[in-house]
GUTOR-330327 format. One record per atom (N, C-alpha, C): x, y, z; residue number from 0. Coordinates in steps of 0.001 Angstrom, whole numbers, plus 500000, padded with zeros to 6 digits. Example, Ala and Ser with C-alpha at 12.3 -4.5 7.8 and 13.67 -1.06 7.14 Angstrom:
residues 2
east = 513190&north = 494310&up = 507800&sepa = 0;
east = 512300&north = 495500&up = 507800&sepa = 0;
east = 513200&north = 496700&up = 507800&sepa = 0;
east = 512850&north = 497750&up = 507080&sepa = 1;
east = 513670&north = 498940&up = 507140&sepa = 1;
east = 512900&north = 500030&up = 507870&sepa = 1;
***
This chain:
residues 124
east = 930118&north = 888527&up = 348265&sepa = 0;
east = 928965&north = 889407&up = 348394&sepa = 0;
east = 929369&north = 890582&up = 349275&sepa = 0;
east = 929599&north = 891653&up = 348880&sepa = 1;
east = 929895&north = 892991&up = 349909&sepa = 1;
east = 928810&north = 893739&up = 350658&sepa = 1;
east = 927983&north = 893499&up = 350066&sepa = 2;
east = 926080&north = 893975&up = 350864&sepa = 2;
east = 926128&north = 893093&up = 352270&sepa = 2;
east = 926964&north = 891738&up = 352465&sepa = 3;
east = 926706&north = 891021&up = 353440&sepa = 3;
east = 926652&north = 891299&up = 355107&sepa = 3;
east = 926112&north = 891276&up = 355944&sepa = 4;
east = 925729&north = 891981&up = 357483&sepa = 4;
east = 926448&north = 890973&up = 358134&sepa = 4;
east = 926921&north = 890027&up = 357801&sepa = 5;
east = 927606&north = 889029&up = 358178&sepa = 5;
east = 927663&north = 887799&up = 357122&sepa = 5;
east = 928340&north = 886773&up = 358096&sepa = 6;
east = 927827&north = 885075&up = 357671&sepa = 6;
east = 927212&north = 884293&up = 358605&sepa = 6;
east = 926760&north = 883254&up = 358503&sepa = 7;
east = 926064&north = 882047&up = 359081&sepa = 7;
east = 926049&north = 881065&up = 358620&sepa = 7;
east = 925814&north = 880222&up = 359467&sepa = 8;
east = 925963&north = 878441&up = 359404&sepa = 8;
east = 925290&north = 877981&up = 360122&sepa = 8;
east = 924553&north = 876925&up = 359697&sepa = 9;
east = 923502&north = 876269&up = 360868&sepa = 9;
east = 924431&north = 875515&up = 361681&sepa = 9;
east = 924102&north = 875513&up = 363405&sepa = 10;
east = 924908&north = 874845&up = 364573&sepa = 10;
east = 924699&north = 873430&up = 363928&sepa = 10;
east = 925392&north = 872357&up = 364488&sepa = 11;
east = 925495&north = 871099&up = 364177&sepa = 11;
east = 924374&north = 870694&up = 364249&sepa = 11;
east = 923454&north = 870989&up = 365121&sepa = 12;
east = 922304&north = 869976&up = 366021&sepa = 12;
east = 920712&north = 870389&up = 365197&sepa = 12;
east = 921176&north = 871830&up = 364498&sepa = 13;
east = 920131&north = 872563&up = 364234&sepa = 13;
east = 919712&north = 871581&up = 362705&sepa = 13;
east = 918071&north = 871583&up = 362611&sepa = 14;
east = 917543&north = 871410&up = 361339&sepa = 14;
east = 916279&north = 871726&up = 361084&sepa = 14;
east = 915980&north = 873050&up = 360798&sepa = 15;
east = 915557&north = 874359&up = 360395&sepa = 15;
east = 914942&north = 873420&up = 359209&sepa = 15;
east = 913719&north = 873801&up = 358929&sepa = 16;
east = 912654&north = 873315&up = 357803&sepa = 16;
east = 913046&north = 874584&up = 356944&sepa = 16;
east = 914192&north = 875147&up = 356096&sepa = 17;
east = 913865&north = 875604&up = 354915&sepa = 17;
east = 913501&north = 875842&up = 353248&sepa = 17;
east = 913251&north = 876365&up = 352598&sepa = 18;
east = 912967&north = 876128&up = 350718&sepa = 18;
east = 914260&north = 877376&up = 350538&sepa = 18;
east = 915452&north = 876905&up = 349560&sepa = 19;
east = 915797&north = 875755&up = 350065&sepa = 19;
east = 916433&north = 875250&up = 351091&sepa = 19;
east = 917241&north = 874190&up = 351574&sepa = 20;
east = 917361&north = 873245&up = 352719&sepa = 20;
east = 918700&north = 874146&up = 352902&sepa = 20;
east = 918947&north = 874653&up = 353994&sepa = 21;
east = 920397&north = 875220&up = 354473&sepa = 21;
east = 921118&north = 873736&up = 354233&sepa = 21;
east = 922781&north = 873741&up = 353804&sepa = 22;
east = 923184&north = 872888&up = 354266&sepa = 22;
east = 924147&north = 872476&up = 355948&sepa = 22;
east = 924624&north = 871556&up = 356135&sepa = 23;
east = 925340&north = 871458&up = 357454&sepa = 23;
east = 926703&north = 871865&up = 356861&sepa = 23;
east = 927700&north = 872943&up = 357315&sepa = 24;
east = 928811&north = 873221&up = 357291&sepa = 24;
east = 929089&north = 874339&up = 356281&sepa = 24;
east = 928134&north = 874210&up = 355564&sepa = 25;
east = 928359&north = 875871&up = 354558&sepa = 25;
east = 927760&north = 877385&up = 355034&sepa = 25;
east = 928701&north = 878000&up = 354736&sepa = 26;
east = 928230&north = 879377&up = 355126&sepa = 26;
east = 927682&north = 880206&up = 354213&sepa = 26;
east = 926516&north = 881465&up = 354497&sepa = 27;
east = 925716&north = 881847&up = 354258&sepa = 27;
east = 925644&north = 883874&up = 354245&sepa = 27;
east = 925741&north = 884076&up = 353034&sepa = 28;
east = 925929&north = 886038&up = 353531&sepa = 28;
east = 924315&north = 886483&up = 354231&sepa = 28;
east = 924683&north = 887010&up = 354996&sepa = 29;
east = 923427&north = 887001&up = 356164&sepa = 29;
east = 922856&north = 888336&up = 355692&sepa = 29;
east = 921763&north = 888738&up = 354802&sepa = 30;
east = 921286&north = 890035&up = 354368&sepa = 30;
east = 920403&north = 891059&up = 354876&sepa = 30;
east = 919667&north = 890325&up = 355636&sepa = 31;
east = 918866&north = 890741&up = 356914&sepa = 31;
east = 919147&north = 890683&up = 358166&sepa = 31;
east = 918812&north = 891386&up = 359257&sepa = 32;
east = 919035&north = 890536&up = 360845&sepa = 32;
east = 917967&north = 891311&up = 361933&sepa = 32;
east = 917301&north = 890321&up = 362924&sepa = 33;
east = 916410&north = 890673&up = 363588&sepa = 33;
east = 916643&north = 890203&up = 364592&sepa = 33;
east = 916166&north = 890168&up = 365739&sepa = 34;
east = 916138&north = 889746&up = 367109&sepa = 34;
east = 915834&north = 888447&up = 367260&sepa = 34;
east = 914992&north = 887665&up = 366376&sepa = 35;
east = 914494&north = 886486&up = 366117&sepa = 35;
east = 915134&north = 885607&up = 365420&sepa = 35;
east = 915730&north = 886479&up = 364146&sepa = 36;
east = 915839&north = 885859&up = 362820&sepa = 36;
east = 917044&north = 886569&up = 361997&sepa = 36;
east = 917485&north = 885548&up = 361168&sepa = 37;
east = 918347&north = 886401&up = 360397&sepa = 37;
east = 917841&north = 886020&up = 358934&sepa = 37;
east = 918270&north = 886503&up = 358073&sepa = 38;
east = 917657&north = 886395&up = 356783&sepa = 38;
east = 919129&north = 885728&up = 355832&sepa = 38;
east = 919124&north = 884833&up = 355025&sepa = 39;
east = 920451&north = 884394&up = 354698&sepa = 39;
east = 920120&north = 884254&up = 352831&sepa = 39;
east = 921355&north = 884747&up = 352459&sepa = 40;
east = 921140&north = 884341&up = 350745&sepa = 40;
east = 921738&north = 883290&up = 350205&sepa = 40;
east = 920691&north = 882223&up = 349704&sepa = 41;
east = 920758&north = 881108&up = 349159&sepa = 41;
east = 920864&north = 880581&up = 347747&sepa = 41;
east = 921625&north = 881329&up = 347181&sepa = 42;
east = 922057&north = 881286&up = 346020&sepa = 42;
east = 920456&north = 881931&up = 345141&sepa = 42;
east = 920725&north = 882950&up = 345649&sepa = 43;
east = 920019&north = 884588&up = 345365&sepa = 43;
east = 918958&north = 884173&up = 345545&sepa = 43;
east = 918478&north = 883054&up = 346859&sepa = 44;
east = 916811&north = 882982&up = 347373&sepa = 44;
east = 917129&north = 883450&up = 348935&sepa = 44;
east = 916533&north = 884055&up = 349711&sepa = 45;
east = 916100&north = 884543&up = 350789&sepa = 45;
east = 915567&north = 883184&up = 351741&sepa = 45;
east = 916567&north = 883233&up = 352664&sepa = 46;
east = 915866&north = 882613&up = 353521&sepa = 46;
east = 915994&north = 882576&up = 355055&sepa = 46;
east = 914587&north = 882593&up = 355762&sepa = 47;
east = 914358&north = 883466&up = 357090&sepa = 47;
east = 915196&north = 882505&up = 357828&sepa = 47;
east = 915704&north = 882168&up = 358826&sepa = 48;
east = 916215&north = 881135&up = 360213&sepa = 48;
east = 915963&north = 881139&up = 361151&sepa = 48;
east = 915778&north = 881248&up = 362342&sepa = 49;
east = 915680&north = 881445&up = 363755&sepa = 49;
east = 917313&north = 881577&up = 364203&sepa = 49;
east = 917279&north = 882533&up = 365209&sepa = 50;
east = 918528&north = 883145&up = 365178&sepa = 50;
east = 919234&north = 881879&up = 366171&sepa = 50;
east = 918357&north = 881113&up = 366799&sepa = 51;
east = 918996&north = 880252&up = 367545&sepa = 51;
east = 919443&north = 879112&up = 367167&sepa = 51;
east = 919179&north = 878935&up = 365355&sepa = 52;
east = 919599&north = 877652&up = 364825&sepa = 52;
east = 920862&north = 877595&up = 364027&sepa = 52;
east = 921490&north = 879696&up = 364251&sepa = 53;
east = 922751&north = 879752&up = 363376&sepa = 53;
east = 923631&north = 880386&up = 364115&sepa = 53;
east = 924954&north = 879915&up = 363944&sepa = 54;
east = 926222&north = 880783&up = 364576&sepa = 54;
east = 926091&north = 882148&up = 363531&sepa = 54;
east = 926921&north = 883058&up = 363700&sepa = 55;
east = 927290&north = 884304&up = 362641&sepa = 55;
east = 928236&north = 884737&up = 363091&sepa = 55;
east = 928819&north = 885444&up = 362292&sepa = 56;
east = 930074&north = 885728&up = 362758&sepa = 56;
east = 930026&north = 887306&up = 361502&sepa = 56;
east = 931071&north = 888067&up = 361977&sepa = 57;
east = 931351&north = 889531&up = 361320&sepa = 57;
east = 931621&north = 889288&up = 359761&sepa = 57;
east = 932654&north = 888434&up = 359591&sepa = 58;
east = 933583&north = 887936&up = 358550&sepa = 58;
east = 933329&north = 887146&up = 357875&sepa = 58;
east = 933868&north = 886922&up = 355997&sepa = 59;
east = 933521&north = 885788&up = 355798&sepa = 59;
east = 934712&north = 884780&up = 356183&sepa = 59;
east = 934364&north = 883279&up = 356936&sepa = 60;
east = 935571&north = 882775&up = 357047&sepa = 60;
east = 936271&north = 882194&up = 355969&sepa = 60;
east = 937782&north = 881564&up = 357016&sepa = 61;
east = 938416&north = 881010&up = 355443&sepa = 61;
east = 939042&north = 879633&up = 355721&sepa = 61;
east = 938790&north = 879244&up = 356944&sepa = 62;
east = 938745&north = 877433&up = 356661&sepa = 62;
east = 937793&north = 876805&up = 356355&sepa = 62;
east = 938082&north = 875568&up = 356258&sepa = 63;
east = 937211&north = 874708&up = 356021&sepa = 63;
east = 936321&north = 874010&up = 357330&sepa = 63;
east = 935386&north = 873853&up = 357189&sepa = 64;
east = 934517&north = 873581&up = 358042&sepa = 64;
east = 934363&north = 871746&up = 358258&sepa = 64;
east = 934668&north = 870890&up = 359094&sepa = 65;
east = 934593&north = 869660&up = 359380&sepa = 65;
east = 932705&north = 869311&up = 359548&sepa = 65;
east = 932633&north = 868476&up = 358577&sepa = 66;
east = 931149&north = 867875&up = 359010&sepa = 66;
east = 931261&north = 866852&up = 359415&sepa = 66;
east = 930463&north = 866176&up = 360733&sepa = 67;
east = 930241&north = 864714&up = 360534&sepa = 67;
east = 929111&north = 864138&up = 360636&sepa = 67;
east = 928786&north = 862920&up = 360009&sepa = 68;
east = 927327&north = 862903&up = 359812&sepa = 68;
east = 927396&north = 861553&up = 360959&sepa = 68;
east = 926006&north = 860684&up = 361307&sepa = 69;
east = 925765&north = 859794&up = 361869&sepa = 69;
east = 925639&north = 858527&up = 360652&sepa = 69;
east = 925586&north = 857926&up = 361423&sepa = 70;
east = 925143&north = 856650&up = 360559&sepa = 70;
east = 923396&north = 856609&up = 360297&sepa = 70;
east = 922880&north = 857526&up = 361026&sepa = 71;
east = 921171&north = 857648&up = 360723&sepa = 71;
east = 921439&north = 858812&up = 359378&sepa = 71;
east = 921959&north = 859855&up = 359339&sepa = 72;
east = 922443&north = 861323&up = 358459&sepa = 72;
east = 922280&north = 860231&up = 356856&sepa = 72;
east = 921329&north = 860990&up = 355855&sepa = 73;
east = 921533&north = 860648&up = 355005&sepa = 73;
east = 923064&north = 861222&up = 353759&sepa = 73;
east = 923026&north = 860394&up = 353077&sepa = 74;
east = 924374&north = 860689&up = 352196&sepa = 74;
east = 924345&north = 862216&up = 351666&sepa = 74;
east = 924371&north = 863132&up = 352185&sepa = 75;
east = 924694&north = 864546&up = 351554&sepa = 75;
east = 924828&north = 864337&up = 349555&sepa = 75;
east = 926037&north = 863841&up = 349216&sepa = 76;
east = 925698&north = 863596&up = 348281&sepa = 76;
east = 924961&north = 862626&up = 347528&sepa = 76;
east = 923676&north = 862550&up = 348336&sepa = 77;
east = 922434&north = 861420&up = 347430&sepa = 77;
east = 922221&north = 861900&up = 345809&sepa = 77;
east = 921654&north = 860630&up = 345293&sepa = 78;
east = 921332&north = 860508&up = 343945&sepa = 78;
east = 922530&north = 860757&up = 343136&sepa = 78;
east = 923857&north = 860532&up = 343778&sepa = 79;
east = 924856&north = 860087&up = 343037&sepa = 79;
east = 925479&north = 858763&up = 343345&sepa = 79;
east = 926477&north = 858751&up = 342592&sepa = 80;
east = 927025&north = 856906&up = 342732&sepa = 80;
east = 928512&north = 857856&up = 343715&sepa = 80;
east = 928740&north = 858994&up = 344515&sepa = 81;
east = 929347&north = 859391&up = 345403&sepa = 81;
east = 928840&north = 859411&up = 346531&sepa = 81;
east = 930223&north = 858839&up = 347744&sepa = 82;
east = 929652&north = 858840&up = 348887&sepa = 82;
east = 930598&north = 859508&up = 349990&sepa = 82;
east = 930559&north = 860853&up = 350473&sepa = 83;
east = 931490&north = 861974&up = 351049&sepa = 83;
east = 932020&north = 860717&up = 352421&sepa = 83;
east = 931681&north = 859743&up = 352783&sepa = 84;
east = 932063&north = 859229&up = 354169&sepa = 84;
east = 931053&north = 859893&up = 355559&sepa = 84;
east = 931544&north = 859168&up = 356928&sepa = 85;
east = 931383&north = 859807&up = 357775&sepa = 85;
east = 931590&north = 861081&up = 358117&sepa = 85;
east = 932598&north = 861502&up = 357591&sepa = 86;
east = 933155&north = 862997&up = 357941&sepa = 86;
east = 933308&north = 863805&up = 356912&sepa = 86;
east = 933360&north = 865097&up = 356726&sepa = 87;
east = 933509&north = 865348&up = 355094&sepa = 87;
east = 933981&north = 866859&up = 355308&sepa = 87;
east = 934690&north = 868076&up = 353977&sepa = 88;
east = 934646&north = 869224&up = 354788&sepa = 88;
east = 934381&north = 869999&up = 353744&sepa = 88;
east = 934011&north = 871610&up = 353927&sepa = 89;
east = 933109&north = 872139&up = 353522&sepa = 89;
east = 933982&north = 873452&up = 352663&sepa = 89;
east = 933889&north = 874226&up = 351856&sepa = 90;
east = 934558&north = 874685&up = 351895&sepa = 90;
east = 934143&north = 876284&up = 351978&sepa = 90;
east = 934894&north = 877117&up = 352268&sepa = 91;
east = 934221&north = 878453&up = 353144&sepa = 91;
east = 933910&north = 879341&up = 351868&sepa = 91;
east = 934218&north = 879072&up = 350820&sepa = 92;
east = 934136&north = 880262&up = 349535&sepa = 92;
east = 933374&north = 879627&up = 349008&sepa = 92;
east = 933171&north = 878266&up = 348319&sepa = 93;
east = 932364&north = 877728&up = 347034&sepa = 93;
east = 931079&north = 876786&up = 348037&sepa = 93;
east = 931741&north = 876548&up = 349425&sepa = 94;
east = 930239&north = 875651&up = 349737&sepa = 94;
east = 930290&north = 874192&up = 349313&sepa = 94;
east = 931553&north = 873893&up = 348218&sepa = 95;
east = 931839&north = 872712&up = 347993&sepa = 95;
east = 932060&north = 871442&up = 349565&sepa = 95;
east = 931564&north = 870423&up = 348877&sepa = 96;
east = 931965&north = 869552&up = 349492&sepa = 96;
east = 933188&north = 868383&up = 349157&sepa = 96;
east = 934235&north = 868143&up = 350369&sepa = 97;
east = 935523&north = 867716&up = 349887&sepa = 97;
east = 935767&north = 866451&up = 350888&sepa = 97;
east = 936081&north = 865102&up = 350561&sepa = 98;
east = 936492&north = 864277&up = 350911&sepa = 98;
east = 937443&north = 864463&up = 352020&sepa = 98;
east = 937383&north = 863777&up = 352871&sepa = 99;
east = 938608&north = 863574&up = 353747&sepa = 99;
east = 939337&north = 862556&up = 353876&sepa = 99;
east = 940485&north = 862727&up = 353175&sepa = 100;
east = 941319&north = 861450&up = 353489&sepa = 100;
east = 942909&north = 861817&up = 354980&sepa = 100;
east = 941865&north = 860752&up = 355857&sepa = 101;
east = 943121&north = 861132&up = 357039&sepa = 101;
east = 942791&north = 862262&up = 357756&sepa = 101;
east = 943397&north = 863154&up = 358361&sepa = 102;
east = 943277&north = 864752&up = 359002&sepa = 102;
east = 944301&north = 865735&up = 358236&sepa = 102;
east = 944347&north = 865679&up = 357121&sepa = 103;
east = 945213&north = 867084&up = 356689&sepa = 103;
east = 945096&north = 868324&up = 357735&sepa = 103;
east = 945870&north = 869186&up = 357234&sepa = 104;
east = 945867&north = 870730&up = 358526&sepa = 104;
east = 945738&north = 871747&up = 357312&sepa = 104;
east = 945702&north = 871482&up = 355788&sepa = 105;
east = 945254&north = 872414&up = 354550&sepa = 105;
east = 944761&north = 871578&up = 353970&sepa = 105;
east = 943531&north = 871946&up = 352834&sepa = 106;
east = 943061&north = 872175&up = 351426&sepa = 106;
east = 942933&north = 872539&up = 350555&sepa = 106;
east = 942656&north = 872118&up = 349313&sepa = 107;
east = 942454&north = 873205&up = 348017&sepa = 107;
east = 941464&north = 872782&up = 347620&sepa = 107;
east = 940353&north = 873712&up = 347395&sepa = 108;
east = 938916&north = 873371&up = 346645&sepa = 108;
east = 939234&north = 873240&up = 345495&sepa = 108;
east = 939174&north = 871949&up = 344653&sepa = 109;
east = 939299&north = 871721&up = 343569&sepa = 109;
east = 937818&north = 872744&up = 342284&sepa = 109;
east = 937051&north = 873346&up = 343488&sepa = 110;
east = 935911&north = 874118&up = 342182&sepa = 110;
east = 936534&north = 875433&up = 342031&sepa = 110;
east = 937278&north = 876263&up = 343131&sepa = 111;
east = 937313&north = 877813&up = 343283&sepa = 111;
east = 938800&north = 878101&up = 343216&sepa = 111;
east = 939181&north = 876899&up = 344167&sepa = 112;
east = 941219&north = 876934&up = 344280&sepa = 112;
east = 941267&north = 878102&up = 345835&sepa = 112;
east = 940010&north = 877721&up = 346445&sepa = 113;
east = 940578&north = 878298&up = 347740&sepa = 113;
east = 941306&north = 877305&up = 348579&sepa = 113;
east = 942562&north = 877901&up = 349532&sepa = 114;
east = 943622&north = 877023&up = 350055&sepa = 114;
east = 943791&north = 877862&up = 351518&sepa = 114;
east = 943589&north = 876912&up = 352548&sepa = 115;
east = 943196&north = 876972&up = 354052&sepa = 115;
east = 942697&north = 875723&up = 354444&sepa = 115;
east = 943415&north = 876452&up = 356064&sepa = 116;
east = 943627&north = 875400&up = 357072&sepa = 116;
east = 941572&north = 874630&up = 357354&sepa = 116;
east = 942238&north = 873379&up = 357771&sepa = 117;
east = 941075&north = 872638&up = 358131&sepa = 117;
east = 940627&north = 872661&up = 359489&sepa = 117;
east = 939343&north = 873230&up = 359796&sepa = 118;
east = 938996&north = 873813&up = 361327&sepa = 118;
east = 938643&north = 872577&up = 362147&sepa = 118;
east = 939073&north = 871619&up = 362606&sepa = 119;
east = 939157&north = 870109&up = 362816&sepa = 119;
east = 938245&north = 870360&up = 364283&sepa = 119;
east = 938554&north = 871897&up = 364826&sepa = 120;
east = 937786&north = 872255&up = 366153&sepa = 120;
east = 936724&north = 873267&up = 365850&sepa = 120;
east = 936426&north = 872995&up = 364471&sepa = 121;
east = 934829&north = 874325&up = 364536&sepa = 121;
east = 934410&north = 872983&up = 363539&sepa = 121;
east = 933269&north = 872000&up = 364103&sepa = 122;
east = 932005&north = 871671&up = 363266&sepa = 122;
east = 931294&north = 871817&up = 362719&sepa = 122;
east = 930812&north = 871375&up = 361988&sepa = 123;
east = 929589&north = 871794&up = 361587&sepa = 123;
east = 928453&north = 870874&up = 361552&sepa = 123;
***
């Protein structure tokens, strides 16, 4: 998206009531921005945030983003017979979600074929 004012990602802790649901670890072209709020595009829906529930950054990034869920965290991928694990990672171009086997230090999104390092120290 080149219109983008940035990106964003909801902080780990954050869970923002939106239509639709931000996810944990994917990033977001930020189209609006206010003192309050930033405005983020959700696969071409608009949606408002509180500026205190998202990091942003200038750039779009290009690792992968580490999620980990709790044992309360429901299965991200529900209503399938797939289950991402405790930990899972994200990927910075497609938003895909990718298994972790072990700690690799690269990936390749098997949807887009983006290939970058795994941010093992930026959560999501």
């Amino acid at each position: 998206m080149s219109h983008a004012l940035g990106w964003a990602r909801l902080w780990a802790v954050a869970r923002p009531l939106t239509d639709p649901m931000l996810r944990q670890g994917a990033w977001y072209p930020v189209v609006n921005r206010g003192s309050d709020f930033v405005v983020v595009d959700v696969h071409r829906r608009h949606v408002t945030v509180p500026t205190h529930c998202v990091e942003v950054r200038g750039a779009q990034p290009d690792r992968f983003t580490v999620v980990y869920r709790s044992h309360a965290d429901e299965n991200p991928a529900r209503h399938t017979p797939e289950d991402l694990g405790r930990q899972y990672a994200v990927c910075p171009t497609s938003g895909d979600r990718l298994r972790l086997l072990g700690q690799p230090e690269q990936l390749r999104c098997p949807t887009c074929g983006h290939h970058g390092m795994v941010a093992w120290w930026e959560t999501g």
